[in-house]
Every structure is written in C-alpha cells, then in structure tokens.
C-alpha positions as CSV (number, residue, x, y, z in Angstrom):
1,X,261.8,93.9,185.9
2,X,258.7,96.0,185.2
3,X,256.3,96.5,188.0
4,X,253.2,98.2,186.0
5,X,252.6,98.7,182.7
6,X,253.6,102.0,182.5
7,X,257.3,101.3,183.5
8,X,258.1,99.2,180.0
9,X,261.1,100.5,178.1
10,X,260.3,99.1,174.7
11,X,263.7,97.8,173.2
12,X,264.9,97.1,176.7
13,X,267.4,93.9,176.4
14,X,267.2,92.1,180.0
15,X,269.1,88.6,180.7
16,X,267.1,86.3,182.6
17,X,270.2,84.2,183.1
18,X,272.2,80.9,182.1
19,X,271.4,77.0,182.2
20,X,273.6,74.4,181.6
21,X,272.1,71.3,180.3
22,X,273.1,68.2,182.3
23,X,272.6,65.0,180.4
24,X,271.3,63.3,183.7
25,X,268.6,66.3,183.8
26,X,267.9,65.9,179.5
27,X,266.8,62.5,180.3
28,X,265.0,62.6,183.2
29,X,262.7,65.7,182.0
30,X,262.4,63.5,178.9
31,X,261.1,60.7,180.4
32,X,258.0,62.6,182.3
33,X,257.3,64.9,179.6
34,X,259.1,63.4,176.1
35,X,259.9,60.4,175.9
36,X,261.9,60.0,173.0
37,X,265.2,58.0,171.9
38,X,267.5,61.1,171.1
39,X,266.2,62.5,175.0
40,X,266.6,59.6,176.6
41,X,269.9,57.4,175.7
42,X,273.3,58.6,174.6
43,X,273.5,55.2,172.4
44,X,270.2,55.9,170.7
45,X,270.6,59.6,170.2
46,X,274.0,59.1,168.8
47,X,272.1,57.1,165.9
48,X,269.6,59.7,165.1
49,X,269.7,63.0,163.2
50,X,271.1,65.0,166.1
51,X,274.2,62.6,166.5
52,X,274.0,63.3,170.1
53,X,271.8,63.4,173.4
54,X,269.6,66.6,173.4
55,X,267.1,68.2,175.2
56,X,263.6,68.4,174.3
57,X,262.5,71.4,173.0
58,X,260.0,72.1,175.8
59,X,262.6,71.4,178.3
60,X,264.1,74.5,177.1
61,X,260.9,76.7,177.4
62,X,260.3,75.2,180.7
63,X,264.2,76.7,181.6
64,X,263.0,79.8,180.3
65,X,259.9,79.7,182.3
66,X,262.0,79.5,185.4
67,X,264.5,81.9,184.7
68,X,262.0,84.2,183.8
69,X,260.3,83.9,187.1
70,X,262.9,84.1,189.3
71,X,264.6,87.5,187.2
72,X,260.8,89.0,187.4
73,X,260.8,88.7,191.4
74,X,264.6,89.3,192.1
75,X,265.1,92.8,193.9
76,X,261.5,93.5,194.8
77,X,260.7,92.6,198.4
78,X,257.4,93.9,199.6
79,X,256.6,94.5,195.9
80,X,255.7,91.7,193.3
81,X,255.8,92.0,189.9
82,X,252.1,93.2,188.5
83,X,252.0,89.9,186.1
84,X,248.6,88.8,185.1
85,X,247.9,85.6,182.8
86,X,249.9,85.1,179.3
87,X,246.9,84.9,176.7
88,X,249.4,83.1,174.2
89,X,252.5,82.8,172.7
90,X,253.6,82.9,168.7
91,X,256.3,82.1,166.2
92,X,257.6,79.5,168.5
93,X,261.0,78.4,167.2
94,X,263.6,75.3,168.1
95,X,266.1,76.4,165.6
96,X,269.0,74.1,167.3
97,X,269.7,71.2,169.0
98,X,270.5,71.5,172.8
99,X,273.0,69.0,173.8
100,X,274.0,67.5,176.9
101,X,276.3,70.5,178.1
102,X,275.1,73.4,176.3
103,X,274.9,76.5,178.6
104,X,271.8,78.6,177.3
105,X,271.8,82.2,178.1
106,X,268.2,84.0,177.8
107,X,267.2,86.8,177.3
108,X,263.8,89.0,177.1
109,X,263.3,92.3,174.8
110,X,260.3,94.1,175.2
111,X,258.9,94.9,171.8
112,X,255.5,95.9,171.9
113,X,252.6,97.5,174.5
114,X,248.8,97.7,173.7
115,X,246.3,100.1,176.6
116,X,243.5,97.8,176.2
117,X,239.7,99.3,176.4
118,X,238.2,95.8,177.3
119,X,240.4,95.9,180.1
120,X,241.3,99.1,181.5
121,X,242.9,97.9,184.3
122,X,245.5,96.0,182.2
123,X,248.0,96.4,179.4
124,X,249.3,94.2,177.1
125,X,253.1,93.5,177.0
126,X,255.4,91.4,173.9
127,X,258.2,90.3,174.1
128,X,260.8,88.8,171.7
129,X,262.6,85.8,173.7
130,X,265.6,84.4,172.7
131,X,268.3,81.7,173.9
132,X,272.3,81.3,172.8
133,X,274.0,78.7,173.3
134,X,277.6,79.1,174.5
135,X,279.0,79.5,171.1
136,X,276.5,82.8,170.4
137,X,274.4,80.7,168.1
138,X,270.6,81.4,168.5
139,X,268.7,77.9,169.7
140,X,265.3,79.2,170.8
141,X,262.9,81.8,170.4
142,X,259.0,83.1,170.9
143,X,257.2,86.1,171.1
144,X,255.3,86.0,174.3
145,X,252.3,88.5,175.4
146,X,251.3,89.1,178.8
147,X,248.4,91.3,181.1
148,X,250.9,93.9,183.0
149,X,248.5,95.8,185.3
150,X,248.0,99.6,184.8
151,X,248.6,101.9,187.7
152,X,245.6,103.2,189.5
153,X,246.0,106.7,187.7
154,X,246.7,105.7,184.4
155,X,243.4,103.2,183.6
156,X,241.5,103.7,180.9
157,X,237.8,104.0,182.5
C-alpha cells in the first residue's frame, strides 16, 4: 500500500481481501447499528423484498473499513502508512443484497491525485472501491478521498 503521496500508481487494482457473511454476525451488527426485520430474523427477512436474511448496508462498509486497514499496514513494520483524515466519500452505492453466506471480495483502484496549495504538506488520493460477491456480481461501491502526506522534498511551499 502507498506510503507518501508520491508513490500512487493511478489505475493500480489492489485486493484488500475476502469476508464471508455469517448470519450470526448479520444479526448481531444489525441489532447495535440497524435494527431492522430483513437483518435481524431469518423468518422476517424471508417475508420481505430480499426473500432472505442480509446484511446491512453499513455492515458492508464497516468490512471494508477493516480490510482496508489491515491491507494498508500489512508489510510495513517500522513504517506506517502516511494516512491522514478522509474529508468525504461520494456516489455511495448498495447495488445488491448481501446474504447470510456471501463471501465479498474488495478491492481499491486508485483513480485520481490532487497536490493541494492549501496544504502543501498533503495530497489528495480517490479511489474507486468496489465489492463482488462470490458469483462476480458487483454488491458495493464508493469513491473515497483521502490526505496522503507529501514527502519532505516534494511539498509545495
């Protein structure tokens, strides 16, 4: 994973990894965080427009979230990803259930960099996100931004 803004390979494809959904897991993140029928009870979800238990939709961010931590600080002992805050997100999109027993694979493409005058010691870093489930089909997707710091030699002063 990129250490400094400098380092990003627009178009580069990474995969933060796999999840499978476990319905035990659907339901209790549902019942902190989302607390609704088609989350929370086989019987109830069976009845509704999904015709089966699913996860919420922000339980499958939040799985992205984590994957995308630990892919960002895998193979970099002594040196830690140069990540600053996330000023926002856009085009959000749940385009597909996730049922009890999907296994989402995720993935990150770096799509666009901005040097930023306001803040010469940062860059600006989107990325497309996606997740497939098992059967290739696209179920998420968002374009995230991010503050990469610059190196030392390369700010704009």
């Amino acid at each position: 994973m990129t250490l400094y803004f400098e380092d990003v390979v627009l178009g580069e494809d990474q995969v933060l990894g796999s999840y499978t959904f476990r319905a035990e897991e659907i339901k209790q993140f549902a019942g902190r965080y989302d607390p609704q029928a088609f989350h929370l009870d086989e019987a109830a979800a069976a009845k509704s427009l999904f015709g089966g238990l699913c996860a919420s939709g922000w339980h499958t961010a939040a799985v992205w979230m984590k994957l995308l931590v630990d892919h960002s600080y895998s193979g970099h002992e002594g040196s830690e990803p140069r990540f600053g805050p996330s000023p926002g997100f856009r085009d959000l999109k749940w385009l597909k259930p996730v049922y009890a027993g999907d296994t989402i694979t995720y993935r990150t493409r770096n799509i666009e960099t901005k040097a930023l005058a306001s803040k010469p010691n940062w860059g600006l870093l989107e990325s497309l996100n996606e997740g497939h489930n098992q059967d290739g089909a696209l179920v998420f997707s968002f374009i995230s931004q991010v503050f990469l710091r610059r190196r030392e030699s390369t700010r704009i002063d």
